[in-house]
N, C-alpha and C positions, 0 to 999 in steps of 0.2 A: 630239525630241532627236536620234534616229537621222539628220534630216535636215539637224538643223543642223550635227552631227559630219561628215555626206558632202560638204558646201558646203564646212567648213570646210577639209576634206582635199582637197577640188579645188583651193581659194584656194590650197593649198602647192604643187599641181604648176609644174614648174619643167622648163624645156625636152624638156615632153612634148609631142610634133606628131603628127598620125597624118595621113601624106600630104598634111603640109605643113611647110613652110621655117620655121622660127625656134628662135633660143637665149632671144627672151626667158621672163618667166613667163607662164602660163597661169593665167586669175583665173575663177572662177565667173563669171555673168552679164555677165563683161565678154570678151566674143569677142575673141580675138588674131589681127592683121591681118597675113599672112606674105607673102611676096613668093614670085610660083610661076615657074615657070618660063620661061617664054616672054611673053606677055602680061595677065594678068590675077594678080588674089591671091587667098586662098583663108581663111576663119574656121576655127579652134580654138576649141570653147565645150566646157571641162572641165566635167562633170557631176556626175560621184561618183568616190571614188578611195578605194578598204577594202581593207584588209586581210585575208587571207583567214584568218581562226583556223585553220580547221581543214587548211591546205597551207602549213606553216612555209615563212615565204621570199615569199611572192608575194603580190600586191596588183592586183586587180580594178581599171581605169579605165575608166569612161566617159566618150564625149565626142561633140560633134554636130562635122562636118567640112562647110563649108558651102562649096560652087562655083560663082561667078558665071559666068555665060554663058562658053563657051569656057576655061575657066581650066584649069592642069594643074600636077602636082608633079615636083618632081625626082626621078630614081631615088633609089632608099632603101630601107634592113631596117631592120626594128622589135628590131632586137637577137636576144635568146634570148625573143620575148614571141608568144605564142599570139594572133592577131587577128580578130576575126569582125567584117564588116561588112553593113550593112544598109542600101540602099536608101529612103532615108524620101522622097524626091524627083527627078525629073525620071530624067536617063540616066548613069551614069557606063561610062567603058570603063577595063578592067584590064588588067594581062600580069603576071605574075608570069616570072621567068628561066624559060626551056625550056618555058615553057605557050606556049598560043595566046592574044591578044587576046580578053578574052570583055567584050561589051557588058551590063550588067546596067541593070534598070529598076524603077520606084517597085515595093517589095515582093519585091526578089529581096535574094540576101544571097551572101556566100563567108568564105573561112576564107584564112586566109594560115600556115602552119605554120613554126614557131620558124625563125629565120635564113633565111627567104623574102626573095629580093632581087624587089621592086617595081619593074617597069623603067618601067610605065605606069599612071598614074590621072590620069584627066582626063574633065571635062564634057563629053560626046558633043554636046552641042547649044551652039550661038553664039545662041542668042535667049531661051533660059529657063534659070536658077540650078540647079545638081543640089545634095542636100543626104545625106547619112550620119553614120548611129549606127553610131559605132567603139567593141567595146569590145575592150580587154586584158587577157590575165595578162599578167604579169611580174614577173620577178623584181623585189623590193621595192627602190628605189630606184634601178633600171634608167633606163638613159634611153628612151624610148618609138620616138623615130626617130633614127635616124643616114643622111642623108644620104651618098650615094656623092661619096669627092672629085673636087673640080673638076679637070678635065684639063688 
């Protein structure tokens, strides 16, 4: 039951992206194909999406962020949403605003803290797919990413 409740609740997410481009829906077991930035695109595969009982306001999302060879996102915050990421594949490289580029790999993980601007996430490697388990708080019907506008 619990699982078919978390399925169900990811079928509703709705222009959540976690370092990736799209307004449309995000559908359980059906990966959402986004357009990244420069050459390549990047998968949204919604996992689970709950409510948190016991922190009135916020909703827990998981999601796998899939990166074919060379592919990257646009600059972007995740709103006012808490973001821990993990490593499940290959190389990804990061910048968050005023940090340094840090390249992470299969089994490393980081943390992004509420209103962190994303300037860099991208597949360090042009020959093998990088893949990450993102998950969120946020605030309950927040949007997940907001893209920095086009110039």
């Amino acid at each position: 039951m619990r699982t078919t409740a978390g399925l169900l609740a990811a079928a509703t997410l709705t222009g959540a992206t976690a370092c990736s481009a799209s307004a449309q829906p995000a559908h359980a077991g059906a990966p959402a194909t986004v357009a990244a930035s420069r050459h390549s695109v990047e998968t949204f595969t919604p996992l689970l999406q709950q409510a948190l009982v016991n922190v009135k306001g916020k909703t827990l999302t998981s999601a796998i962020v899939a990166f074919p060879p060379g592919a990257s996102a646009l600059p972007h915050r995740h709103g006012q949403a808490f973001v821990y990421a993990y490593v499940l594949e290959g190389t990804v490289r990061s910048k968050l605003d005023g940090q340094r580029v840090t390249t992470y790999h299969q089994g490393e993980n980081w943390v992004e803290q509420p209103g962190a601007h994303h300037v860099l996430t991208e597949n360090a490697d042009r020959t093998r797919p990088a893949k990450l388990l993102v998950v969120f708080v946020s605030d309950t019907g927040a949007k997940l990413k907001i893209e920095d506008p086009k110039p």
